[in-house]
C-alpha positions as CSV (number, residue, x, y, z in Angstrom):
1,X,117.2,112.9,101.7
2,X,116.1,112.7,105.1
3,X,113.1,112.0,107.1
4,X,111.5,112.7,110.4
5,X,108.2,111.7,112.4
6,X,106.0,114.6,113.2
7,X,103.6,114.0,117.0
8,X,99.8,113.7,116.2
9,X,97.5,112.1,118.5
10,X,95.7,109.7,115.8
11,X,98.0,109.3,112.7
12,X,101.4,109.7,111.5
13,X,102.8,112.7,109.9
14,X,106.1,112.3,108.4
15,X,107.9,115.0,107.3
16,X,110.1,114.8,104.3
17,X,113.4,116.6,103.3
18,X,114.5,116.0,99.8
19,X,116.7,117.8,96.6
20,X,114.2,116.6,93.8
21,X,111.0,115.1,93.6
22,X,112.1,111.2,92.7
23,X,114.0,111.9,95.9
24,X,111.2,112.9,98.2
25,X,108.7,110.3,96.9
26,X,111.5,107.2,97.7
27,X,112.1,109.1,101.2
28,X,107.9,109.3,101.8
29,X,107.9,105.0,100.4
30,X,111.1,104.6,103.2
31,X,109.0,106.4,106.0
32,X,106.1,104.8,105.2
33,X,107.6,101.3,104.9
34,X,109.2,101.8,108.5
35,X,106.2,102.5,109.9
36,X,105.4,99.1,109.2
37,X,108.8,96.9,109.1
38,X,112.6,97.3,109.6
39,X,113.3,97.3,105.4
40,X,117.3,96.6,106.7
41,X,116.4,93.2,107.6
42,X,115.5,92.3,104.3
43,X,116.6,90.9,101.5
44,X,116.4,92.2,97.8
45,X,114.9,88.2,96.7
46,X,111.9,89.4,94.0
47,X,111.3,92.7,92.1
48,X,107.8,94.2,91.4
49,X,107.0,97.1,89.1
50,X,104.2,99.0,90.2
51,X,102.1,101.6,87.9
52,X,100.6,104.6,89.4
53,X,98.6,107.7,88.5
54,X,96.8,110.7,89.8
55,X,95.7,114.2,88.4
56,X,98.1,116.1,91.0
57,X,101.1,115.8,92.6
58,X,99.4,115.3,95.9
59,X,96.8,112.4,94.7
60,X,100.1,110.7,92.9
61,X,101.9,110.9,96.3
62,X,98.5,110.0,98.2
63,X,98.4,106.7,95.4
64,X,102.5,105.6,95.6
65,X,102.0,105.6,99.2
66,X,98.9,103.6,98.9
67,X,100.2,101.2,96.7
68,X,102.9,100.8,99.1
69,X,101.1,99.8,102.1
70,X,98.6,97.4,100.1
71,X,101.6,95.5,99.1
72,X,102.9,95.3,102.0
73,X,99.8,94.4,104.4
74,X,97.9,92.6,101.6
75,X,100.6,90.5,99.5
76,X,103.1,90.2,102.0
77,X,105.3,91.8,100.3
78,X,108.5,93.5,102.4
79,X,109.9,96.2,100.7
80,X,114.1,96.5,100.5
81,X,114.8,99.2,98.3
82,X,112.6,101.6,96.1
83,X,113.5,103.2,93.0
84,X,110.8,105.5,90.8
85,X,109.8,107.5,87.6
86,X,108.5,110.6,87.4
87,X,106.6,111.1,83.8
């Protein structure tokens, strides 16, 4: 599982290198979550279980991502570790 930062002028583009699909959507969350903190400095203090859908894989990664970010900038929430299910 690997990640790396692609150049664009506007946004970010992350480009993510994984063996199965769990994999690549917890290395997209760690990319993502970098983007806005250093996750190594935190501690593991609450967990939160987060439900998400979409009618593609694309809108699903789109949503996790989402989620991700509103948690974060919204609730304050720093993010440690990730862990996910695939149904």
């Amino acid at each position: 599982m690997s990640y790396k930062y692609l150049e664009h002028n506007t946004d970010i583009f992350i480009e993510v290198m994984a063996l199965t699909l769990e994999q690549a959507f917890i290395t997209s969350a760690y990319a993502t979550i970098e983007t806005m903190l250093n996750r190594h400095v935190v501690e593991s203090k609450t967990q939160k279980t987060l439900c998400v859908g979409g009618i593609d894989l694309q809108e699903l990664l789109y949503n996790w991502l989402e989620e991700l970010i509103i948690l974060t900038i919204t609730d304050c929430f720093a993010i440690h570790r990730v862990s996910i299910k695939i149904i």
